[in-house]
N, CA, C and O atoms as CSV, one atom per row, in Angstrom:
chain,resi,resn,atom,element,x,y,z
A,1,UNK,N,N,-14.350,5.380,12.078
A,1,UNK,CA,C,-13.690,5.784,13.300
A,1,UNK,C,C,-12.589,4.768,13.624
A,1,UNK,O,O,-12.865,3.581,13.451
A,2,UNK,N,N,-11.295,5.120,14.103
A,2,UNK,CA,C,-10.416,4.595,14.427
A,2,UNK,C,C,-10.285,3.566,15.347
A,2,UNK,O,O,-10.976,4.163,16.173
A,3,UNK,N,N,-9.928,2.281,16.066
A,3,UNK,CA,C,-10.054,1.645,16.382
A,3,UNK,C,C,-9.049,2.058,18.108
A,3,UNK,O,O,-9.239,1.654,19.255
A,4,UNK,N,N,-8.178,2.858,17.617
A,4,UNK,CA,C,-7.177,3.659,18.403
A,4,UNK,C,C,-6.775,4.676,17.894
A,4,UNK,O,O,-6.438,4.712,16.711
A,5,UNK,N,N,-6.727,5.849,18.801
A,5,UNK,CA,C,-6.303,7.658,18.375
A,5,UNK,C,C,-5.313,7.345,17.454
A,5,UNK,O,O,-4.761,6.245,17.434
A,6,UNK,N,N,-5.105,8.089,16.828
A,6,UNK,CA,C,-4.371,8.497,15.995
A,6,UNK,C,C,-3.122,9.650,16.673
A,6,UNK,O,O,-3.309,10.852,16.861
A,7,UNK,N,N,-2.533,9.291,16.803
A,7,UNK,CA,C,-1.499,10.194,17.950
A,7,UNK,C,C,-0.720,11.030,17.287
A,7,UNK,O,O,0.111,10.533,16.526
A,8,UNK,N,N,-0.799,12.422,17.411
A,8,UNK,CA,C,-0.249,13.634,17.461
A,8,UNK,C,C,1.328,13.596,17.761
A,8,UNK,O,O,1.696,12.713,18.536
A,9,UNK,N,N,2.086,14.269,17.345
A,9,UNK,CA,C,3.715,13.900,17.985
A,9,UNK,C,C,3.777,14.209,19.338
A,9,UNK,O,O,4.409,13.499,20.120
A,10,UNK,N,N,3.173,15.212,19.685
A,10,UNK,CA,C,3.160,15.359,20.940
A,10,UNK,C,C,2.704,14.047,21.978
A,10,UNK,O,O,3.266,13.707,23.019
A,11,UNK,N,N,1.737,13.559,21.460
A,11,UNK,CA,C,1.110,12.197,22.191
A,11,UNK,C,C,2.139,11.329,22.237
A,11,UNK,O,O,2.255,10.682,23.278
A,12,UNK,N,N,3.049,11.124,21.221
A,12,UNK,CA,C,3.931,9.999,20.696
A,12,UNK,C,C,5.026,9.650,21.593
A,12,UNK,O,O,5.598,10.516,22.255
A,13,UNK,N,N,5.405,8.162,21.650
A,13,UNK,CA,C,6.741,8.121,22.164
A,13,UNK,C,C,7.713,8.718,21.836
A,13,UNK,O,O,7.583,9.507,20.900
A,14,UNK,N,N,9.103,8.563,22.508
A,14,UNK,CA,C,10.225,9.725,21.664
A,14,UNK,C,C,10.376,8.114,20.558
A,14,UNK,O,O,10.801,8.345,19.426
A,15,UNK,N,N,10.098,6.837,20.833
A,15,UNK,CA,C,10.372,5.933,19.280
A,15,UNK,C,C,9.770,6.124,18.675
A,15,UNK,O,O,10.257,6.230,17.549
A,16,UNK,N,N,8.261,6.344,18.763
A,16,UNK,CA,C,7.595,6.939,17.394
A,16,UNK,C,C,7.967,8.118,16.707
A,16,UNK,O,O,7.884,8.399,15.511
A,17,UNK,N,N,8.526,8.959,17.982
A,17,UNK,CA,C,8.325,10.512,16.802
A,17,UNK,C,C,9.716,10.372,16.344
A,17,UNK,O,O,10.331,11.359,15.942
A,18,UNK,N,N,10.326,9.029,16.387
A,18,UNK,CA,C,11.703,9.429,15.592
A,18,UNK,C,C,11.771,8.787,14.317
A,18,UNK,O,O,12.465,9.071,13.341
A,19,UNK,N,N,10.234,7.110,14.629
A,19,UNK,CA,C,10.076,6.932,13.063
A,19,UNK,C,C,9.069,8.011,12.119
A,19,UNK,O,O,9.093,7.927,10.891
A,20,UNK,N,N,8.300,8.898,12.736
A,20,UNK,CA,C,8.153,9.948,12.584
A,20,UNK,C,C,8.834,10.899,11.428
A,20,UNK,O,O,8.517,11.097,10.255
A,21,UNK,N,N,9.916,11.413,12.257
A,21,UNK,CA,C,11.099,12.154,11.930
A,21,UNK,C,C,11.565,11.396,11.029
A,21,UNK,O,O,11.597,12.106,10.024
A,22,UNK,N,N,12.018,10.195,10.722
A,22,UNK,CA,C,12.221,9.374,9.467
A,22,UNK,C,C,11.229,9.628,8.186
A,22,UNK,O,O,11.550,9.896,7.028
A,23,UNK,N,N,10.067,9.478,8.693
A,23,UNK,CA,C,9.274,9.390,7.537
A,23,UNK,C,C,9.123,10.728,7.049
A,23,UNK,O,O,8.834,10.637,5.856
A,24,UNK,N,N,9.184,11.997,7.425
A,24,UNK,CA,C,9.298,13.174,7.148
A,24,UNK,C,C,10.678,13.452,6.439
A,24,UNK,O,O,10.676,14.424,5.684
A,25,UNK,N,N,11.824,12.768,6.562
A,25,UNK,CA,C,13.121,13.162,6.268
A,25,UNK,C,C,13.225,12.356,4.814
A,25,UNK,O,O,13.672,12.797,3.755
A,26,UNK,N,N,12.799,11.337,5.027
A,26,UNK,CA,C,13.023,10.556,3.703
A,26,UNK,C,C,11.727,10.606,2.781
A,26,UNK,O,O,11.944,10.835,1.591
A,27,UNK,N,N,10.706,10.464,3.090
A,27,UNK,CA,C,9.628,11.885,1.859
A,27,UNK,C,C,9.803,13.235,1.834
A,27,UNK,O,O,8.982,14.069,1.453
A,28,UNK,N,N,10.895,13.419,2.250
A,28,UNK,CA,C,10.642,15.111,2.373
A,28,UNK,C,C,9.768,15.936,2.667
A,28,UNK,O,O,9.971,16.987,2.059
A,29,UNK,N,N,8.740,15.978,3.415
A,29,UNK,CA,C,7.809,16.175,3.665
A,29,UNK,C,C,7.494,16.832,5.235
A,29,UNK,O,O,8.492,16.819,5.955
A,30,UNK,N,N,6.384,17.340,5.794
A,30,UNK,CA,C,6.168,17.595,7.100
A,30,UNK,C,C,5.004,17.011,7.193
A,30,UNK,O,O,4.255,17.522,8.026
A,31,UNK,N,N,4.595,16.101,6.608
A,31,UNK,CA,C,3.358,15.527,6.489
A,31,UNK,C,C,3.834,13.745,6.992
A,31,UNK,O,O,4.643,13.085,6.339
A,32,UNK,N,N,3.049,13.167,8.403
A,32,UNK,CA,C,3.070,11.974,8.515
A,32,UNK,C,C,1.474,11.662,8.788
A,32,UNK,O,O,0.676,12.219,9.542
A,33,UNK,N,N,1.260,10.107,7.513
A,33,UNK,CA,C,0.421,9.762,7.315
A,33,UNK,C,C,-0.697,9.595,8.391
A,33,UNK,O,O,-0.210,10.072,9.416
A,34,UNK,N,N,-1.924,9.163,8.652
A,34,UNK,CA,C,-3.052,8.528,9.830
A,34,UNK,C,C,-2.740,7.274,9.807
A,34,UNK,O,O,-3.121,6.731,10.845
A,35,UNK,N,N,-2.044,6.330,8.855
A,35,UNK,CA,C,-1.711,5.182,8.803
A,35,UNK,C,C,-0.569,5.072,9.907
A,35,UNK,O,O,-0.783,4.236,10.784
A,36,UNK,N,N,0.479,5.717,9.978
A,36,UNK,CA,C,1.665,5.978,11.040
A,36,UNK,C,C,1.094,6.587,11.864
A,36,UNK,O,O,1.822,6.342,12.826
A,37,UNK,N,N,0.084,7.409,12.358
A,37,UNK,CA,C,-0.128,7.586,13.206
A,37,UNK,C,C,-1.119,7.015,14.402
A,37,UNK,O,O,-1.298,7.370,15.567
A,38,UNK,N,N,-1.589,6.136,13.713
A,38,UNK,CA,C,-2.536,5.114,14.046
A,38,UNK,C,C,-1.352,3.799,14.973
A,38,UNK,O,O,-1.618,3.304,16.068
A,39,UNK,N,N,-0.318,3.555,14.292
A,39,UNK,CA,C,0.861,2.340,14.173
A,39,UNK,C,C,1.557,2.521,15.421
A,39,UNK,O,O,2.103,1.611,16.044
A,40,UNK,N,N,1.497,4.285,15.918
A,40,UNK,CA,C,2.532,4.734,16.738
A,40,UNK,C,C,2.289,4.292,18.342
A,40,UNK,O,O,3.090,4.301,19.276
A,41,UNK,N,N,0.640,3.837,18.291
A,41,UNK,CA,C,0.261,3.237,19.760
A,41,UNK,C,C,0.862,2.411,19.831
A,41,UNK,O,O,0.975,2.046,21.001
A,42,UNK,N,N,1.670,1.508,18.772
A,42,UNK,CA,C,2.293,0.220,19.356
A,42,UNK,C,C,3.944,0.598,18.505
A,42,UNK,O,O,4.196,0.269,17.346
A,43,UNK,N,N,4.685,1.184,19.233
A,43,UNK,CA,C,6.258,1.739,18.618
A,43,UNK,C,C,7.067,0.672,17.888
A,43,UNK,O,O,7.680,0.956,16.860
A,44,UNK,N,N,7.072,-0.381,18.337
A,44,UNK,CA,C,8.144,-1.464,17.824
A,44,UNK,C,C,7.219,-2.172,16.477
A,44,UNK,O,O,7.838,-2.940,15.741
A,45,UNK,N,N,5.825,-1.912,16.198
A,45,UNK,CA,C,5.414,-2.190,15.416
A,45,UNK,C,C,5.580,-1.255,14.197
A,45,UNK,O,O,5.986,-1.613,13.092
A,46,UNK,N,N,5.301,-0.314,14.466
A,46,UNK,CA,C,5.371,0.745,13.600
A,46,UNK,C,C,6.785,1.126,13.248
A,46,UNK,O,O,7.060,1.739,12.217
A,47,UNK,N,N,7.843,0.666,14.315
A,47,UNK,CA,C,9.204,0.577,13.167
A,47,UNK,C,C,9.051,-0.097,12.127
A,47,UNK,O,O,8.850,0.300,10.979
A,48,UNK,N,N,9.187,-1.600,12.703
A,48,UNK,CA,C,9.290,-2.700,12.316
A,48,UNK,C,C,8.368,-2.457,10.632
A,48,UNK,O,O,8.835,-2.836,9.558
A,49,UNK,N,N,6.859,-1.670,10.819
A,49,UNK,CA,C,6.394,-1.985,9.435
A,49,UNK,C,C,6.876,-0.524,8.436
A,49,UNK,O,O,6.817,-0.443,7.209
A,50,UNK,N,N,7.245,0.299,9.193
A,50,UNK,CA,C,8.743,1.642,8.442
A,50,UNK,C,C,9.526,0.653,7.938
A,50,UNK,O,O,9.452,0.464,6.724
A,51,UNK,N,N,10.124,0.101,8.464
A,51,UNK,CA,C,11.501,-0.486,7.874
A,51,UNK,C,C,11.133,-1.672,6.583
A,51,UNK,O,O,11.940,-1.820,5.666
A,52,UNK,N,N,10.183,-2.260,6.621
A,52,UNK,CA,C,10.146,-3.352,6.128
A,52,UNK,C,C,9.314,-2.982,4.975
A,52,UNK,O,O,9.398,-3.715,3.989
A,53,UNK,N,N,8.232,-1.593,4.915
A,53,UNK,CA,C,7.752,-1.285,3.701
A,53,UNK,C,C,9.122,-0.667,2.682
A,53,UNK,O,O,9.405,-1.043,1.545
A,54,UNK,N,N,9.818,0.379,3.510
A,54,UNK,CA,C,11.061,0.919,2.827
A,54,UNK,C,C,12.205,-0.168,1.896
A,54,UNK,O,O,13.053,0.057,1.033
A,55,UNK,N,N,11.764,-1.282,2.512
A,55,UNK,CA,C,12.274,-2.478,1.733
A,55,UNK,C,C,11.970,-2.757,0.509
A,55,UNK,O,O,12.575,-2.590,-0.550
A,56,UNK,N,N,10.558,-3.379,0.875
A,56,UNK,CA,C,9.703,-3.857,-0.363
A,56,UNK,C,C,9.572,-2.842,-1.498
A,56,UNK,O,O,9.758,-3.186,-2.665
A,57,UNK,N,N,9.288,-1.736,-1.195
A,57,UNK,CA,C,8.863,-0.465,-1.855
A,57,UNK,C,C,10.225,0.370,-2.776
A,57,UNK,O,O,10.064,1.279,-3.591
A,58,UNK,N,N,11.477,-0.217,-2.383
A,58,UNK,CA,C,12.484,0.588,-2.934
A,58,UNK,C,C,12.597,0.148,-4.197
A,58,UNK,O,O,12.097,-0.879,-4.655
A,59,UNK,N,N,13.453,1.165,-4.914
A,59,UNK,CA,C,13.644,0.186,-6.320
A,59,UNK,C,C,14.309,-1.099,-6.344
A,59,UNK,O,O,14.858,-1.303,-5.261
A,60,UNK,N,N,14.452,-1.951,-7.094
A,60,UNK,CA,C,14.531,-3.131,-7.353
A,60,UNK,C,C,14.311,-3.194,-8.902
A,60,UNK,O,O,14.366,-2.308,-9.754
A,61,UNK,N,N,13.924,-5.147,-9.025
A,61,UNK,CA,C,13.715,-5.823,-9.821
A,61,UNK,C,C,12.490,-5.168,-10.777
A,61,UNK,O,O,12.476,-5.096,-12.006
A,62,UNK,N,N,11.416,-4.690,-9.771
A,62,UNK,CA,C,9.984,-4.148,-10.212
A,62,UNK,C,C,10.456,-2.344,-10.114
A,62,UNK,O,O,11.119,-2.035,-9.124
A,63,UNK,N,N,10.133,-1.316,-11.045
A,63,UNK,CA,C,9.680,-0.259,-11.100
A,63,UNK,C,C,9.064,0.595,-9.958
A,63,UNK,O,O,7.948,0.108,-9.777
A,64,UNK,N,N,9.220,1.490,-9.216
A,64,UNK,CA,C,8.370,2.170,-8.031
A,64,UNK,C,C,7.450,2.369,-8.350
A,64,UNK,O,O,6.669,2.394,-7.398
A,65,UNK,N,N,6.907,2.593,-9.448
A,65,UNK,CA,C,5.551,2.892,-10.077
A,65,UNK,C,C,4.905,1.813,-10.409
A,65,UNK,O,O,3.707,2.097,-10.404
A,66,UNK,N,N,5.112,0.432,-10.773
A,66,UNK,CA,C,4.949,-0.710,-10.898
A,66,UNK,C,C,4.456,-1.413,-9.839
A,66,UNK,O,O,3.509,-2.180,-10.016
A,67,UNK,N,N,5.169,-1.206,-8.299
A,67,UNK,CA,C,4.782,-1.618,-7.033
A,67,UNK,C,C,3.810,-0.601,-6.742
A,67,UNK,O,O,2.932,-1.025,-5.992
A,68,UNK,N,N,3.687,0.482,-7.051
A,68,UNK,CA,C,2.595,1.309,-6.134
A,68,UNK,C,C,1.081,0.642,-6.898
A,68,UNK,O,O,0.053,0.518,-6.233
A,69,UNK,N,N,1.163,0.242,-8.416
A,69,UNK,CA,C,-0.227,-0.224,-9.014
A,69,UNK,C,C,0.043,-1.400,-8.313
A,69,UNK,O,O,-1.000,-1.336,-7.661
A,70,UNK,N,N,0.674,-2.627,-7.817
A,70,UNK,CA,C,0.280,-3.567,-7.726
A,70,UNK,C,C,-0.475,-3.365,-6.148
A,70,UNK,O,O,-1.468,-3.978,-5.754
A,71,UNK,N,N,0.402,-2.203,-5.304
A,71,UNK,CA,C,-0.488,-2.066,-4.135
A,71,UNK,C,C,-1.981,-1.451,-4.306
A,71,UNK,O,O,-2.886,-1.751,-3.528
A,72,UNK,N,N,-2.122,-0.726,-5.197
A,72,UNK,CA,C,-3.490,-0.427,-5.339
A,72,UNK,C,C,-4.246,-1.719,-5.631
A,72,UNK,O,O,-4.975,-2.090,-4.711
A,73,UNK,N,N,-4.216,-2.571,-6.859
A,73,UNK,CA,C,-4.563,-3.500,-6.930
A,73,UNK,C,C,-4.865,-4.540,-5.692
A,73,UNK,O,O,-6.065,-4.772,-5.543
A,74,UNK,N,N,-4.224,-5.020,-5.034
A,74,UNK,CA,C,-4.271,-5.665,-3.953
A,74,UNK,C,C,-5.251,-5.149,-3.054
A,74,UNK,O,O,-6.038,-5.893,-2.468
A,75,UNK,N,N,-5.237,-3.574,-2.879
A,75,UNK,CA,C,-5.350,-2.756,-1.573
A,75,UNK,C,C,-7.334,-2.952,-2.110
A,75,UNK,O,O,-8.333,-3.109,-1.408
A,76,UNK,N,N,-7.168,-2.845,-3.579
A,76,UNK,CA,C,-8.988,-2.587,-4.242
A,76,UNK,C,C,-9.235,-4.325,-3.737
A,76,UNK,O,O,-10.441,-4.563,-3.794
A,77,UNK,N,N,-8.499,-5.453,-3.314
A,77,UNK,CA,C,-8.983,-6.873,-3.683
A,77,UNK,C,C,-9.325,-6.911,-2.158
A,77,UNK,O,O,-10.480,-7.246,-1.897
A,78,UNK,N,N,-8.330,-6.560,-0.900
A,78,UNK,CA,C,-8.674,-6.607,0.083
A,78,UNK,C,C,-9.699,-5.498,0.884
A,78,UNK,O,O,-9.903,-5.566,2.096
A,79,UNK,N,N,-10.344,-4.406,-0.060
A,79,UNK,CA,C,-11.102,-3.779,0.111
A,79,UNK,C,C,-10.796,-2.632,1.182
A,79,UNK,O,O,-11.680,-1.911,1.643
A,80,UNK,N,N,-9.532,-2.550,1.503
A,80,UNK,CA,C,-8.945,-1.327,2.082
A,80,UNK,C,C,-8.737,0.257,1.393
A,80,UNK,O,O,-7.863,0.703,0.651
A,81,UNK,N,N,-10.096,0.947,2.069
A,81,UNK,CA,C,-10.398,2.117,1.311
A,81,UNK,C,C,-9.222,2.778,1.595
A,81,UNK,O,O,-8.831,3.540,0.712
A,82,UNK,N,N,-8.457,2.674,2.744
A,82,UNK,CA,C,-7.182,3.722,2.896
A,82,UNK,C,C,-5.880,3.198,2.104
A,82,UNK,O,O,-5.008,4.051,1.938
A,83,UNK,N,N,-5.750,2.522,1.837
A,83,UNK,CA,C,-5.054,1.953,0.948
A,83,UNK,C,C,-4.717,2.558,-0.307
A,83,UNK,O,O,-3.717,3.164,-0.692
A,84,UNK,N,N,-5.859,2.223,-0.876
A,84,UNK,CA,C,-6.655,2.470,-2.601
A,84,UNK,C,C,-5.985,4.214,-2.486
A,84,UNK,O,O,-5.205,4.659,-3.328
A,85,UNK,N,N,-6.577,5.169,-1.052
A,85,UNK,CA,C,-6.724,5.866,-1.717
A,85,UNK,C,C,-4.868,6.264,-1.535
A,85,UNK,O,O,-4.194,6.791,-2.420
A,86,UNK,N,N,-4.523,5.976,-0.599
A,86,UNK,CA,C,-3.062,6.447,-0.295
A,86,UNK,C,C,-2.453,6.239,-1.725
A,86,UNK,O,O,-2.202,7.058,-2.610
A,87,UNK,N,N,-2.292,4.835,-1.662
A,87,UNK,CA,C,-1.225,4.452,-3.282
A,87,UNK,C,C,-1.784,4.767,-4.058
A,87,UNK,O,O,-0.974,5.519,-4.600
A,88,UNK,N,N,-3.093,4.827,-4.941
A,88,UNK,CA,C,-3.338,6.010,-5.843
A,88,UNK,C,C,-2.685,7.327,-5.703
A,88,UNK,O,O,-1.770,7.502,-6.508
A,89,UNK,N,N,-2.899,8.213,-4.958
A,89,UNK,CA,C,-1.553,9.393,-4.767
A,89,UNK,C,C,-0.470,9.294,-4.949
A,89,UNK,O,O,0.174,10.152,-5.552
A,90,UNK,N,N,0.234,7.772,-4.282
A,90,UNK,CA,C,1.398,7.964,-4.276
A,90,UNK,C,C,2.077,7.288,-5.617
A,90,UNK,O,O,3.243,7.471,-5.967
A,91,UNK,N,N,0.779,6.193,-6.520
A,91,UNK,CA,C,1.525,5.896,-7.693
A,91,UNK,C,C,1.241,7.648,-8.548
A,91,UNK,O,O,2.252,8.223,-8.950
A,92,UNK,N,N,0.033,8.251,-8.719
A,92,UNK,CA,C,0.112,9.739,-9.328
A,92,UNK,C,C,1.494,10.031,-9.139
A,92,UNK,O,O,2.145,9.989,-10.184
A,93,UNK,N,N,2.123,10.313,-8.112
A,93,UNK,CA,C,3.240,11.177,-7.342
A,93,UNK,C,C,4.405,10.118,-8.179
A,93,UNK,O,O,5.515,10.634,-8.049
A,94,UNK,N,N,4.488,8.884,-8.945
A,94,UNK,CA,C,5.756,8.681,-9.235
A,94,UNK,C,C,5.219,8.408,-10.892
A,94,UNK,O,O,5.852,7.646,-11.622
A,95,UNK,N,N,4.356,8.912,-11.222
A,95,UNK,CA,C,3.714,9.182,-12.440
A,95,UNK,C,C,2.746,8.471,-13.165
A,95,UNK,O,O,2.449,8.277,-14.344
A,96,UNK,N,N,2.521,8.283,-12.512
A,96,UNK,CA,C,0.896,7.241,-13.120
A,96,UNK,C,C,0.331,8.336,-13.633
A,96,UNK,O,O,0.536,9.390,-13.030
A,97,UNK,N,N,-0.685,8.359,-15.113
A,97,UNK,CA,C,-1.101,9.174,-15.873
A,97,UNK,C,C,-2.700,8.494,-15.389
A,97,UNK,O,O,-2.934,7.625,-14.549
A,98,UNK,N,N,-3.657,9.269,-16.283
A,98,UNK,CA,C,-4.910,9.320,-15.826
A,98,UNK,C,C,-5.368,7.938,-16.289
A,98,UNK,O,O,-6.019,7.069,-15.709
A,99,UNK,N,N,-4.643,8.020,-17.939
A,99,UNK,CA,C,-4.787,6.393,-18.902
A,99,UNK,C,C,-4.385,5.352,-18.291
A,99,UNK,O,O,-4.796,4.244,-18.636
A,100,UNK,N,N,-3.347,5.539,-17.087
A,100,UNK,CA,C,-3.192,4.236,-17.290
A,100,UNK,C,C,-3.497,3.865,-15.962
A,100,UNK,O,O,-3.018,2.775,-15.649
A,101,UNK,N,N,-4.252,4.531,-14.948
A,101,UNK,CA,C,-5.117,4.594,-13.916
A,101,UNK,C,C,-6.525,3.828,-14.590
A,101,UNK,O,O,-6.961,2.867,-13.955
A,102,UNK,N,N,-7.160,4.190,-15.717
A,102,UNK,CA,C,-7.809,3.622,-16.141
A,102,UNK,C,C,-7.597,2.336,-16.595
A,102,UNK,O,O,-8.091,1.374,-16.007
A,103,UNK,N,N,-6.785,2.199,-17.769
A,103,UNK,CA,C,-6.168,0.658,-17.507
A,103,UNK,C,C,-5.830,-0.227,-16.329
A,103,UNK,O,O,-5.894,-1.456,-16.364
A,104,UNK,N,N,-5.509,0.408,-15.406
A,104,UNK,CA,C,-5.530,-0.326,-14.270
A,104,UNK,C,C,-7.104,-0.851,-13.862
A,104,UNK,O,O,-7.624,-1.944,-14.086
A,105,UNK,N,N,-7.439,-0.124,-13.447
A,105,UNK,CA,C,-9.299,-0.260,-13.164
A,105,UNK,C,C,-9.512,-1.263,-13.993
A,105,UNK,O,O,-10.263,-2.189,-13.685
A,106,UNK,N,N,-8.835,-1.199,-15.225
A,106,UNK,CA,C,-9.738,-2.183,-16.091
A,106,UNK,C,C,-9.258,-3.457,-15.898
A,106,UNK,O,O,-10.039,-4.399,-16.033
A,107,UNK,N,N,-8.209,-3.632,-15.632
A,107,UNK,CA,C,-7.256,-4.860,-15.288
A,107,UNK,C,C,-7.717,-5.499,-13.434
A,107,UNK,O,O,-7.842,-6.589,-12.875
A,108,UNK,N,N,-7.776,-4.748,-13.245
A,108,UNK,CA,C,-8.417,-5.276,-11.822
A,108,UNK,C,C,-9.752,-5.751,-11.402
A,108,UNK,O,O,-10.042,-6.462,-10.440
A,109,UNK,N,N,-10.725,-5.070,-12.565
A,109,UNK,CA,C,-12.150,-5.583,-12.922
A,109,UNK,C,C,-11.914,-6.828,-14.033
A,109,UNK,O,O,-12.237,-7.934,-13.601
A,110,UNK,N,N,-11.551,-6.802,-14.986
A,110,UNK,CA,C,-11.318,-8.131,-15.335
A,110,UNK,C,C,-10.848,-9.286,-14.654
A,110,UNK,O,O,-11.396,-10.388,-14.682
A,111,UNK,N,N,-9.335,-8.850,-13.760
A,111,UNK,CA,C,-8.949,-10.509,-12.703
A,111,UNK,C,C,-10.135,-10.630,-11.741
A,111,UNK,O,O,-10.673,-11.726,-11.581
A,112,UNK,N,N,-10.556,-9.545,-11.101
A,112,UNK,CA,C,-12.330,-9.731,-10.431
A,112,UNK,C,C,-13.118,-11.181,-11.139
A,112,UNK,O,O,-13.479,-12.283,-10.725
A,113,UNK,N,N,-13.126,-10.625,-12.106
A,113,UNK,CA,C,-14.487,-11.189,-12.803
A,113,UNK,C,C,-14.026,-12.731,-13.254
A,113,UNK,O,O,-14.906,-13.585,-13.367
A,114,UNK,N,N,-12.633,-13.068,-13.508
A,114,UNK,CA,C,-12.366,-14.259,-14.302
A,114,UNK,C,C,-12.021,-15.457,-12.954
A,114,UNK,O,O,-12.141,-16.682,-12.956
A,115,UNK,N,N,-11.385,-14.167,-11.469
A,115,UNK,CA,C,-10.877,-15.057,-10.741
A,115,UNK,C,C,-12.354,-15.926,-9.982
A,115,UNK,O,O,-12.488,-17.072,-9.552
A,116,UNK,N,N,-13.368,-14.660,-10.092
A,116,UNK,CA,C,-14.596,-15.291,-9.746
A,116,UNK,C,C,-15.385,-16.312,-10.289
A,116,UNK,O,O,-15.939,-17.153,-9.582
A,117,UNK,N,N,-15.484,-16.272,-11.846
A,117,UNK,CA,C,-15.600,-17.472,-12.614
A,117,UNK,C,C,-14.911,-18.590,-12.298
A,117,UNK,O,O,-15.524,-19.608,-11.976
A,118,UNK,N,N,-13.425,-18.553,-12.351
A,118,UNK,CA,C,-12.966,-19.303,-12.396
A,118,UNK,C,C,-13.200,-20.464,-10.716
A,118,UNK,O,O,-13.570,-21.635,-10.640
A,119,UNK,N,N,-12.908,-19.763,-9.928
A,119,UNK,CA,C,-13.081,-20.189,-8.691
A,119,UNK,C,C,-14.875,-20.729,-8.570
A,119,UNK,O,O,-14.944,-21.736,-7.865
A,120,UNK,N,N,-16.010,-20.351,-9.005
A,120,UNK,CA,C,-17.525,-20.443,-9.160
A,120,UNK,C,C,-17.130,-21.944,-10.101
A,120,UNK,O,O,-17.735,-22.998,-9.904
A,121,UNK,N,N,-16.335,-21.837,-10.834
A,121,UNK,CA,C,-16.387,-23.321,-11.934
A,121,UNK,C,C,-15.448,-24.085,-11.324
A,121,UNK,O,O,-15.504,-25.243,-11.737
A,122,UNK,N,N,-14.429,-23.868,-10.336
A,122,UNK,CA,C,-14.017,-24.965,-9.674
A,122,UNK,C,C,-12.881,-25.430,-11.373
A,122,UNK,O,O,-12.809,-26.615,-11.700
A,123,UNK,N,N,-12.469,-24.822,-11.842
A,123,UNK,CA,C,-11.418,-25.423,-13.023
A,123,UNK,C,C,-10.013,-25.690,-12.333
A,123,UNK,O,O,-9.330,-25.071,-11.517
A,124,UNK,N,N,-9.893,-26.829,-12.992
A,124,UNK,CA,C,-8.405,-27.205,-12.885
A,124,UNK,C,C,-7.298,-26.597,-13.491
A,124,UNK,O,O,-7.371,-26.348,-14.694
A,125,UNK,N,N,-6.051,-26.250,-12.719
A,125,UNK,CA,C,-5.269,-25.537,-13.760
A,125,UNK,C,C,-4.343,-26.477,-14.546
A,125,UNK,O,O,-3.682,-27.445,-14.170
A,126,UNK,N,N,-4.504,-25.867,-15.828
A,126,UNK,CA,C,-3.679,-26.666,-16.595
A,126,UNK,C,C,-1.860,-26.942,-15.900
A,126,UNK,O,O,-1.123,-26.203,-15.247
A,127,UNK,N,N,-1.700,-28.276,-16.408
A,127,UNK,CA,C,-0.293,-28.654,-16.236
A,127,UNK,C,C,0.831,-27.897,-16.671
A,127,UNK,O,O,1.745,-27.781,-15.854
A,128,UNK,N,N,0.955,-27.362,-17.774
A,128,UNK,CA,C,2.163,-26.078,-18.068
A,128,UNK,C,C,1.764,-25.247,-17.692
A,128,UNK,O,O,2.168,-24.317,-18.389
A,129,UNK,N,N,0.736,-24.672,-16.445
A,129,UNK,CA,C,0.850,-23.265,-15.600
A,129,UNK,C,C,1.680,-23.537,-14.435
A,129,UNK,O,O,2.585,-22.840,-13.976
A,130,UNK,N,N,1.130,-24.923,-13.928
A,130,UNK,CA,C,2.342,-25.207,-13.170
A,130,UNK,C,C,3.746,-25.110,-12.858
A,130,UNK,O,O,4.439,-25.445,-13.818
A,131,UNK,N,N,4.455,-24.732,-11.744
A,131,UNK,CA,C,5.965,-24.774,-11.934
A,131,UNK,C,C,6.770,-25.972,-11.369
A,131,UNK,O,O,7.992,-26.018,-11.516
């Protein structure tokens, strides 16, 4: 259960329903997330994190499909089920195949397991990992 409604456009400020109207215009879509609608109780926040994901998330240096696994990844470390499941869809949606959904899983259960070792053994990192 939500911590705060999830607000309807109708509920919404006219600033939310215009980042709203953004997020519908630039996914093309008539669909705005429970994540934005959750955000919209507080308007200047929910720009502010519109604008600043549209940042991070655009193409660049890294691949769009590249950033959506690393958000899954992250999203499985900080244990955010809405997360996991959003960017799973949305890496599917810029083509993540089933294989390499699995490779992922497998890559995220392995840094699991080594970062836990590693951190349980208290190891020093070597001097040329350093920068």
């Amino acid at each position: 259960m939500p911590t705060v409604p999830l607000l309807p456009d109708d509920d919404a400020s006219p600033a939310a329903r215009a980042v709203f109207d953004d997020i519908r215009a630039k996914r093309n879509t008539d669909y705005v997330n429970n994540f934005w609608r959750a955000l919209a109780n507080d308007p200047p926040l929910l720009q502010a994190t519109w604008e600043r994901l549209q940042q991070v998330m655009a193409p660049g240096a890294l691949d769009p499909l590249v950033k959506e696994l690393i958000y899954v990844a992250v999203s499985v470390a900080n244990g955010c089920d809405y997360c996991v499941h959003s960017h799973t869809a949305a890496a599917r949606a810029r083509g993540m195949t089933d294989a390499m959904h699995g490779e992922l899983l497998a890559v995220i259960a392995m840094a699991s397991q080594t970062n836990a070792l590693a951190t349980a053994l208290q190891i020093e990192t070597d001097a040329r990992f350093k920068a």
